[in-house]
Every structure is written in structure tokens, then in C-alpha cells.
N, C-alpha and C positions, 0 to 999 in steps of 0.2 A: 451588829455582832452575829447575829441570826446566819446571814449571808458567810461569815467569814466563817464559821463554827460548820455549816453544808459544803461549803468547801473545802476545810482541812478533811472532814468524815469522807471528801470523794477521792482525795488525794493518798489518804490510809486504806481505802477500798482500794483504789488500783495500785499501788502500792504494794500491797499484800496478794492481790490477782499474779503479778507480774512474779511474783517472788515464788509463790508456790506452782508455776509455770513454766522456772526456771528448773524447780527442782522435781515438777514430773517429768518435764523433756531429759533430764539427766537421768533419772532413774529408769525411762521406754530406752533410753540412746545404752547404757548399761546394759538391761535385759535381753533390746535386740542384738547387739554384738555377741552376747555370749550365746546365743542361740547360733549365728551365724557362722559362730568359730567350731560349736558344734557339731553342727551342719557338715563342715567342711573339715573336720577331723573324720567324721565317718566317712563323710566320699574319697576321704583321703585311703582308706582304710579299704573302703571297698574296690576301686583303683587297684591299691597290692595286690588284691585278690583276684585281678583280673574280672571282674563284674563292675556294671554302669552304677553308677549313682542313684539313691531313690529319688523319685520325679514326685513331686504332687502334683494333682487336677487341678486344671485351669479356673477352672468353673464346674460345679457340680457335676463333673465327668463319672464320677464314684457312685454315683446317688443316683445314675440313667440306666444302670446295669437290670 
């Protein structure tokens, strides 16, 4: 019984891993798009204006100044 009892306990662990890994990846996959939309409403925006888009550094390009 021991044995059956350590293995429903391992099956409700991943179980519940898988489950709340579903619902972080939805909730980063949410957050990044709306940044991305963003994103691209202002370059949309800067565009009309005849001016380039903001760039971020690649790698601490900012922080070499």
C-alpha cells in the first residue's frame, strides 16, 4: 500500500507542476503580446511622424557610455 500511496503523491505532484505551467506560460504568452502590441503601436506612431523607431541595446551598450 506504501508503494501505491508514493505513487498517487507523485502523480498529484506532477500533475499540479504541469497544471500551473500551463497557466504561467499563458499568463508570460498574455503579458508578452501585449507589450509587443505595444511596442508596435508606438513605432507605428513614431513612423507617422516621420522618425525611426526606439532601438534597445543589444547588450549593455547603455551601461559602456
Amino acid at each position: 500500500m506504501n508503494n501505491f500511496g508514493s505513487t498517487l503523491a507523485k502523480i498529484v505532484v506532477f500533475a499540479g507542476g504541469a497544471f500551473a505551467g500551463a497557466l504561467l506560460t499563458g499568463w508570460l504568452d498574455k503579458l508578452i503580446m501585449a507589450r509587443t502590441q505595444e511596442q508596435s503601436e508606438s513605432d507605428s506612431s513614431r513612423y507617422a511622424q516621420g522618425l525611426q523607431p526606439h532601438s534597445r541595446p543589444l547588450s549593455g551598450e547603455e551601461y559602456q557610455k
